[in-house]
N, C-alpha and C positions, 0 to 999 in steps of 0.2 A: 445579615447578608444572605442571600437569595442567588440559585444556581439557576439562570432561564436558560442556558445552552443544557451540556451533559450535566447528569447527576452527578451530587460527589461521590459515589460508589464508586460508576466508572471513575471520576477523576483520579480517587485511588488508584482503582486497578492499572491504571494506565500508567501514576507517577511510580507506583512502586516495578512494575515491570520493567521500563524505560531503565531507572534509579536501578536495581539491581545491575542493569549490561554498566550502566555508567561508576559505578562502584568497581565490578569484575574486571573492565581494563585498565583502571585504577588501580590494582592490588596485582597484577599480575606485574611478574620481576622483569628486570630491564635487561635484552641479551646486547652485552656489551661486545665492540669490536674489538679483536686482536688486530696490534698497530705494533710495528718494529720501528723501536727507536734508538737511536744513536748511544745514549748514556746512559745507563738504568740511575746513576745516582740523581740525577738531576727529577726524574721521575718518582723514586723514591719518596723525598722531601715534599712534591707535590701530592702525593696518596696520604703522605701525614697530616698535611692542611686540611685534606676532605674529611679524613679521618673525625679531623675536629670538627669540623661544622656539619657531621653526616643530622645532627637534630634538624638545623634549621633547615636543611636537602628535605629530608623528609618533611616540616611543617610547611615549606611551600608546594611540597603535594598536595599536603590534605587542602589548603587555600582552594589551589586549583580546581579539587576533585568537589569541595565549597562552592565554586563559585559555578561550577556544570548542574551543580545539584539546583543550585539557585534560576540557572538558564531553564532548566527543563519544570522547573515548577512555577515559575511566571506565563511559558506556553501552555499547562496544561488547564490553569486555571482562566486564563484566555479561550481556553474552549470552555470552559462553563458558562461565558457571560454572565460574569455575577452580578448581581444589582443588590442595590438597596431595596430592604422591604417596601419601604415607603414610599419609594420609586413605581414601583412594581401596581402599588394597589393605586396611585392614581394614573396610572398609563389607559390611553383612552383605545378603544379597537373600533375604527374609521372604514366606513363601506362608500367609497366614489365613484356614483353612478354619470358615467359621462353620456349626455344622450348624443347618439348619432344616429338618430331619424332623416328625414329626407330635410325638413326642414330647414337642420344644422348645416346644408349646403348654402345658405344662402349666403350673400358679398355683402349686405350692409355694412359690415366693417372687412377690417384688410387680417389676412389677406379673404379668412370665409371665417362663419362663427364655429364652425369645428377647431380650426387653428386656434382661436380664439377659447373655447373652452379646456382643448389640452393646455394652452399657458395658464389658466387657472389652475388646472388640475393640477399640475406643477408647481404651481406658488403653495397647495395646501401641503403636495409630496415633501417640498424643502421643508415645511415649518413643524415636520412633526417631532415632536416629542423625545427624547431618549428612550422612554418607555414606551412610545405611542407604535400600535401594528394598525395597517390597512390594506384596505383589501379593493383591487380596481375592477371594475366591473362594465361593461359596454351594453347602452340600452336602445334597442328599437322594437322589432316586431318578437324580437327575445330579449335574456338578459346573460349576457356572456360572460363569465367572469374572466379575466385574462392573466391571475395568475392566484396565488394561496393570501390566505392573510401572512404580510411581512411585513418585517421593519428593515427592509434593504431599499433605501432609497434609490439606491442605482436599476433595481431592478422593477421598482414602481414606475419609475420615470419612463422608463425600456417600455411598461406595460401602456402607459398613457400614451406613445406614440404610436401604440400598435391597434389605436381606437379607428375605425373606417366606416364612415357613413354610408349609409346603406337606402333602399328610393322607399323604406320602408315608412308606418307610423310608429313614434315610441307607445310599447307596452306599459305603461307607468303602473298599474297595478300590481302585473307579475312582477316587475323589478323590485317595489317595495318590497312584496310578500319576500321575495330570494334576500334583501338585504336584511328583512327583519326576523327572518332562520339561522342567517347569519351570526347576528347580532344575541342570539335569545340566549338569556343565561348568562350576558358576561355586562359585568359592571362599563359603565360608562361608555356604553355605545352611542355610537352617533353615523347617520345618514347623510352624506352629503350630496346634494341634486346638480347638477353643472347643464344646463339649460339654457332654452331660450322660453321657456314656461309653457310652451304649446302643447300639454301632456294629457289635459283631460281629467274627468274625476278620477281618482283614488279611491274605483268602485268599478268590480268587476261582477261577474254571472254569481257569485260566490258570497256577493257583499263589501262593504265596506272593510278597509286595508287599515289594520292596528298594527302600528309602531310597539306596543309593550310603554318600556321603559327608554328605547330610542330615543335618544334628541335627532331632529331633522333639520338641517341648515340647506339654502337655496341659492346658488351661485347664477345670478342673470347674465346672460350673455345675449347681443343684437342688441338694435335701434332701429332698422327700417320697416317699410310693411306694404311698398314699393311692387307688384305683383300682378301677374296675369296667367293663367291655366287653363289646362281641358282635364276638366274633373269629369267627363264622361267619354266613353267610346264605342261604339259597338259597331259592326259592319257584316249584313249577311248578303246571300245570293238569293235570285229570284228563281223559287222552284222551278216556274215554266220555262225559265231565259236565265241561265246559269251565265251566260256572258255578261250579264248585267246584274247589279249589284245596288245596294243603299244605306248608307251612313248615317247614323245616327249621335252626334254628340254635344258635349257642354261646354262651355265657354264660362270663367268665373273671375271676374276683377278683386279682388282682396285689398286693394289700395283705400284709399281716401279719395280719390281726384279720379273724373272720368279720364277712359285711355284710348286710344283710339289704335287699333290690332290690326294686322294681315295673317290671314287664314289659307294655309296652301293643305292640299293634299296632295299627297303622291300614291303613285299606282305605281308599282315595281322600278320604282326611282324617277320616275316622269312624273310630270306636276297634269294633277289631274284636274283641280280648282283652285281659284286664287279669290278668297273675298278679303273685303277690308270691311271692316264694324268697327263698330263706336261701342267699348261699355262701359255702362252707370257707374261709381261706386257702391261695391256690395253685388252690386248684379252679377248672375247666375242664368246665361243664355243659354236656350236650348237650339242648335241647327238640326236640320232632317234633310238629306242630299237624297232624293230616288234616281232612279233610270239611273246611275252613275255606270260607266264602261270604262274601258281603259290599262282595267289592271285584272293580273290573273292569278296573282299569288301575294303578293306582300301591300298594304297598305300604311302610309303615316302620316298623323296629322302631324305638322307646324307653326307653332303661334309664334309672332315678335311684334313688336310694341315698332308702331307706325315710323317713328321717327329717329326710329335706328339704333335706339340707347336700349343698351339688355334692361331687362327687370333684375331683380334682387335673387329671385331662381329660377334654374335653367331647368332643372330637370324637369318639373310640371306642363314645360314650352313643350312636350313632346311625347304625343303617344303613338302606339304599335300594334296592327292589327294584321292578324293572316285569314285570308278567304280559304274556305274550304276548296279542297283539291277537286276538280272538275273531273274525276274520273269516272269511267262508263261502267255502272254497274249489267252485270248478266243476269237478267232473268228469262227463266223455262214457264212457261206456260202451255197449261195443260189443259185444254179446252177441244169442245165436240163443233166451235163456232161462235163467237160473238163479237161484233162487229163493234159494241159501244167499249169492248174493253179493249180491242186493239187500236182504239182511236184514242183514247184513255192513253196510253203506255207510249202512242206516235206523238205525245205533245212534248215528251224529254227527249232531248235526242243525245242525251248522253246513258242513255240506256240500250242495252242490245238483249236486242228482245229474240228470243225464239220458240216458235208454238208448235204443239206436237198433240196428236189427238190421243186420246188415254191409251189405247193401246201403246205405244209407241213410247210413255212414259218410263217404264223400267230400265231401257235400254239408253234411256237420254241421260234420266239422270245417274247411271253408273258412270257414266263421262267426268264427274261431280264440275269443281268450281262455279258453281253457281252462287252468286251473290241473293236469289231468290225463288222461288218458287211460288206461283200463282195456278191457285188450283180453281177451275172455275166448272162448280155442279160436279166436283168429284170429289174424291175423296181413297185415298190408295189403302192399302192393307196396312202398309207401315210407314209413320212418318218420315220424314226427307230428313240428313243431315244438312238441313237449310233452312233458313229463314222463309218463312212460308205462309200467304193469305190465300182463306180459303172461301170461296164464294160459292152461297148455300152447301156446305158441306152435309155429308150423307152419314148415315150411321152412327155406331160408335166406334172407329177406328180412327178418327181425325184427333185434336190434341180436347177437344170438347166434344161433349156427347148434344146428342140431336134431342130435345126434346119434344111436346103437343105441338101438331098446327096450332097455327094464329091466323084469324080472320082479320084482315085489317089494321095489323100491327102501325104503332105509331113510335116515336121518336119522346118518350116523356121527361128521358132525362140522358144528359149529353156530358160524358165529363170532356171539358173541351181546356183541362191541364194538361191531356195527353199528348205525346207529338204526334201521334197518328192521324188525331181528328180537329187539329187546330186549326183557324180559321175558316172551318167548316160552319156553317147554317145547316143542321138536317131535323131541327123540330117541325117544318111544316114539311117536309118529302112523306108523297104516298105511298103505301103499300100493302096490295090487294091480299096478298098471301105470303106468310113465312112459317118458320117453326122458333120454337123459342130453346137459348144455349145452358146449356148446364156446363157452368164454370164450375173450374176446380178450387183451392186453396191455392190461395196467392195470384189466382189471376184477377185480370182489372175489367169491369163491366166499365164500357167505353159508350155505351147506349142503350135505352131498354125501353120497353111499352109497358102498359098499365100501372103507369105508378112507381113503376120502377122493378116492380113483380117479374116481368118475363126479359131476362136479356134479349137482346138483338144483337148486340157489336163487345165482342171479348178479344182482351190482348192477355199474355203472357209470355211464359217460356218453359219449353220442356226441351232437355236436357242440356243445357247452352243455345238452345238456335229459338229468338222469339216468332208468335204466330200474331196473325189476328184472326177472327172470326166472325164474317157477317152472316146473317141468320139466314135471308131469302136471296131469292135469286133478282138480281138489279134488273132483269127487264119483266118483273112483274115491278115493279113502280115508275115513278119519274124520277128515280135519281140521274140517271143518265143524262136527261134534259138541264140539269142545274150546274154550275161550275163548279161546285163540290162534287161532283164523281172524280173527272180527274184530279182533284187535286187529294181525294184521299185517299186515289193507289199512288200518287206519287208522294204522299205523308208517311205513308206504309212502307214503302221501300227505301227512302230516308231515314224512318226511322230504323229498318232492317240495316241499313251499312252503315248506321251513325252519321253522315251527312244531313247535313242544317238539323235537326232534330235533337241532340245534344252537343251540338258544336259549338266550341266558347272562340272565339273571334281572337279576344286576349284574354289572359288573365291579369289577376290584380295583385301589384307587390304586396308582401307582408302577409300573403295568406300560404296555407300548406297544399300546392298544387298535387293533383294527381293524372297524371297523363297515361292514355293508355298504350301499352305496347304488345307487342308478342308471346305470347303463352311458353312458360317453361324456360325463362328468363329470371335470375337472380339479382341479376346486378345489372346496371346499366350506367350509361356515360354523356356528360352533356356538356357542350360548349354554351360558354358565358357569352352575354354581350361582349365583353371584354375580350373572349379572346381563347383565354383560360380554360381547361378543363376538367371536370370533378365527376366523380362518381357518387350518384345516387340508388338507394336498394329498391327494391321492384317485388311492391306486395299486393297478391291478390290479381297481376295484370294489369300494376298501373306506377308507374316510375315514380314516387314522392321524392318530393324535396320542398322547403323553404322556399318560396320567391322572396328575392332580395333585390332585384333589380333589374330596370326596364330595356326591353327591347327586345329585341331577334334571337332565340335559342335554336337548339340542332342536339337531339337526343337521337344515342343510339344504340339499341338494344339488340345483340346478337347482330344477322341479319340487316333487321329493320332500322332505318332513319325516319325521324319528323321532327318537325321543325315545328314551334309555336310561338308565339309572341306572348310579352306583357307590358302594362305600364304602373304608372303609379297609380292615377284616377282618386285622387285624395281629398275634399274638399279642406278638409280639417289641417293639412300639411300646407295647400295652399296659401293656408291663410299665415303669413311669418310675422305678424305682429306680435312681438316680445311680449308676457306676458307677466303678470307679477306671482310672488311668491305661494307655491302652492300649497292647500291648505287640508290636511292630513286627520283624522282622527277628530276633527274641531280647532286643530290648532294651526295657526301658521307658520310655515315654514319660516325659522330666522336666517340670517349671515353667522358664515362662519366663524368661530373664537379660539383663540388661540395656540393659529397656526403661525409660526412667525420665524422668518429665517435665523441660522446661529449656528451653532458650534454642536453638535448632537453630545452631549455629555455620558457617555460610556466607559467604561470602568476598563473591558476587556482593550480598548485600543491606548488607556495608558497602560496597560502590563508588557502589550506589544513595543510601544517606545521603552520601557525597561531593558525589554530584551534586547531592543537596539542599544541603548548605552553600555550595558553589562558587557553584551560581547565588543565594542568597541573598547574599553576597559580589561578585556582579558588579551586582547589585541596589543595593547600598549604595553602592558606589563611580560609580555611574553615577550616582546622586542628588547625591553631593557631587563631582560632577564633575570625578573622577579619569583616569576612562579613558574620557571622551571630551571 
């Protein structure tokens, strides 16, 4: 016999402690009542009868004090959960990975295959074992475990209810890796997968996922594969015409059977497009909407199947995009005169622009709030607390030193990954005279001539506020003349206030988003789609959390509110065709063996029923006054 609760140390210490008080009010003497009675003789003759049977008075104490001693050592050994060895050494330890990916939303069966997967989960929770512990564990873009390894079926079941699908994809690597850490070092482990098998290899950045000595069993859930989606989204603003705007997304049939869809967007709840398509099965449409107007803050696409009957999942029916906020950046410009850069700067008219000739600088910018500063052919003593482009800058007091004239400086290499100078052409632009930049460490050569030898065009940043730096002065070439002039001081100052330059439209469930907020903020706080709201930590100037799920958020940090959108954008989630048993280390996952409902056979809840018949039996006999 085998103690899996307390040790019998403790059991001891506990029976003998208890057992002593229960002995001590045992032994101590009976204070009898003085009663006035009528006749002493009559009383007399009855003190002689006790007289005589005072043995048997006292052997039905010791009974009684017998039969307390009996109650408190069938409870104490009741806490020990004693088992059989043999019991013990085949009792199996069960890790049920329930997936609640986006997937597991889907209706093919009633009432969704999540409902559907906790009823299994449940038929394996009934059928364990006497000896059997498991451990429940929730999988999507994490792997949650939802409560300890136990063998309380009541509070497994509790766990399996507490499983909530999420618009994520399942992680199936890391879940295995967490089940089989779990698992390492104990005889007779076993893995069980509750699925609709859309999981993917069992192979991450890391490598291939070893079970050990694991068994891995496969529980399929679904049958349809019924489906339509927008597995892409994205939606920006057009730098010169911020009123107007252009969508870019995908369309993806996952069925069998072509489907024939209505495609709506909406602009800040108004329906902005309404097409109908036809698609293949299998097909994977790409649409592109330009010129689009209408909306000024919130965007949503809308898919449903032509003829009125839902598909199989909703949540992929619907994605969520926010346009960047149309706000009017400030910039100071510091120029002696030029006429192509203030027609440059008049093509945004969400820019307020104000020019000041160099003298007149110091005093402007002590004013600060300045979203920018454009220095043109100067260059100050000491740099701005501001984001700042410097055209032909002078000296060495700028954030880059001046290097040799250049004759004839050319354009010989363009990194055009930057946002400053994207969608930019400037290898064929003339230029009769520059000097060439002496970058620092860690800044970005954005252009250069001979080869790549003499920069032209440096971005960076010094001290928190980025610059850029072009080498010559723009009206000794024809830049001016090309649609890339404006459009790379308005790159420059986009990318100076993060507008369109690294502006994410949505993000994507299942990844670890980082939004930026206010400096010198710890914590911050964000409403769910739903409703709900939770606190997220705030590291480095940027709110992390988990994306779990799609739609409209509202983050807010001290201060500051923003709002962002996500959606799912999944192709691989899309597709809900049930998959079969998935195949692990070389081998295939089996069906699970013997889980089987019954009577859980434990030792501690017959000591329990003892104890209930005992004291019903010390009950009876105290009534007919036996034992005492």
């Amino acid at each position: 016999m085998i103690f899996s609760g307390l040790p019998l140390a403790e059991l001891l210490a506990i029976f003998g402690a208890v057992g002593v008080g229960v002995v001590v009010l045992y032994i101590l003497k009976l204070r009898r009542r003085v009663v006035v009675v009528p006749f002493s003789p009559l009383w007399e003759r009855i003190l002689r009868d006790k007289e005589a049977t005072s043995l048997f008075s006292k052997l039905k104490r010791v009974l009684s004090l017998l039969l307390q001693l009996a109650l408190l050592a069938l409870l104490v050994l009741a806490l020990g959960d004693p088992r059989a060895a043999e019991s013990l050494v085949q009792g199996r330890t069960v890790v049920v990975l329930v997936d609640a990916s986006a997937s597991m939303q889907a209706v093919d069966v009633s009432p969704s295959r999540l409902e559907v997967a906790r009823g299994e989960a449940k038929k394996i929770v009934r059928g364990l074992g006497g000896a059997d512990r498991m451990l429940v564990a929730q999988m999507d873009a994490m792997v949650t475990p939802l409560g300890p390894v136990t063998a309380d079926t009541s509070a497994l079941e509790r766990e399996v209810d507490a499983v909530r699908a999420t618009d994520t994809r399942a992680d199936f690597p890391r879940a295995l890796r967490f089940a089989s850490d779990v698992l390492r070092g104990v005889p007779r482990g076993e893995i069980v997968v509750v699925s609709d098998g859309a999981l993917g290899e069992a192979s991450d950045a890391t490598g291939p996922v070893h079970l050990g000595d694991a068994r891995l069993s496969f529980v399929k859930v679904g049958s349809g594969r019924r489906n339509v989606g927008v597995t892409q989204f994205a939606v920006r603003r057009y730098p010169l015409d911020k009123n107007r705007y252009e969508v870019m997304l995908e369309l993806t049939n996952t069925g069998d059977a072509a489907e024939d869809v209505e495609l709506q967007l909406l602009g800040d709840g108004a329906l902005v497009d309404l097409t109908k398509l036809r698609l293949q099965p299998g097909e994977r449409l790409p649409r592109f909407y330009p010129q689009l107007s209408g909306a000024s803050r919130t965007l949503e696409a809308n898919l449903a199947l032509a003829d009125g009957v839902r598909d199989d999942l909703a949540v992929d029916d619907h994605a969520y995009a926010l346009l960047p906020e149309r706000r009017r950046a400030r910039v100071l410009v510091v120029t002696a005169g030029n006429a192509y850069l203030d027609a440059a700067l008049l093509l945004d008219e969400y820019l307020d622009v104000t020019d000041v000739v160099p003298a007149a600088y110091s005093k402007a910018i002590a004013t600060g709030g300045w979203d920018a500063v454009v220095f043109d052919g100067v260059t100050p003593a000491e740099m701005p607390r501001a984001h700042a482009l410097y055209l032909d800058p002078r000296g060495d007091t700028g954030p880059v030193k001046v290097g040799p004239a250049l004759v004839q400086p050319g354009f010989d290499k363009v990194d055009r990954r930057h946002p400053a100078v994207r969608f930019l052409a400037l290898d064929d632009v003339n230029v009769s005279a520059g000097h060439r930049l002496v970058p620092q460490a860690g800044d970005k050569v954005l252009g250069a001539s001979d080869g790549g030898a003499s920069p032209l065009l440096v971005a960076g940043d010094r001290g928190g506020y980025r610059f850029v730096a072009l080498g010559f002065d723009v009206r000794d070439s024809d830049l001016p003349l090309r649609m890339a002039w404006p459009l790379f001081v308005v790159d420059c100052i986009n990318w100076f206030t993060d507008e369109d330059a690294q502006y994410l439209s949505t993000f994507r469930t299942g990844e670890v988003w980082r939004i930026p907020v206010a400096g010198g903020v710890a914590q911050a706080s964000v409403k769910l789609p739903d409703g709900t709201t939770q606190s997220v930590p705030v590291h480095e100037g940027r709110a992390v959390m988990l994306g779990e799920h799609a739609g409209f958020y509202e983050l807010t940090a001290g201060e500051q509110a923003t709002s962002f959108a996500a959606s799912l954008l999944d192709a691989s989630e899309s597709a809900i065709a049930p998959q079969d048993a998935p195949s692990v280390d070389g081998k295939a996952a089996g069906a699970p063996e013997g889980f089987r409902m019954g009577v859980r056979r434990e030792i501690w809840i017959y000591l329990l029923l003892a104890v209930v018949l005992l004291t019903a039996l010390e009950w009876a006999t105290y009534h007919r006054r036996l034992t005492v």
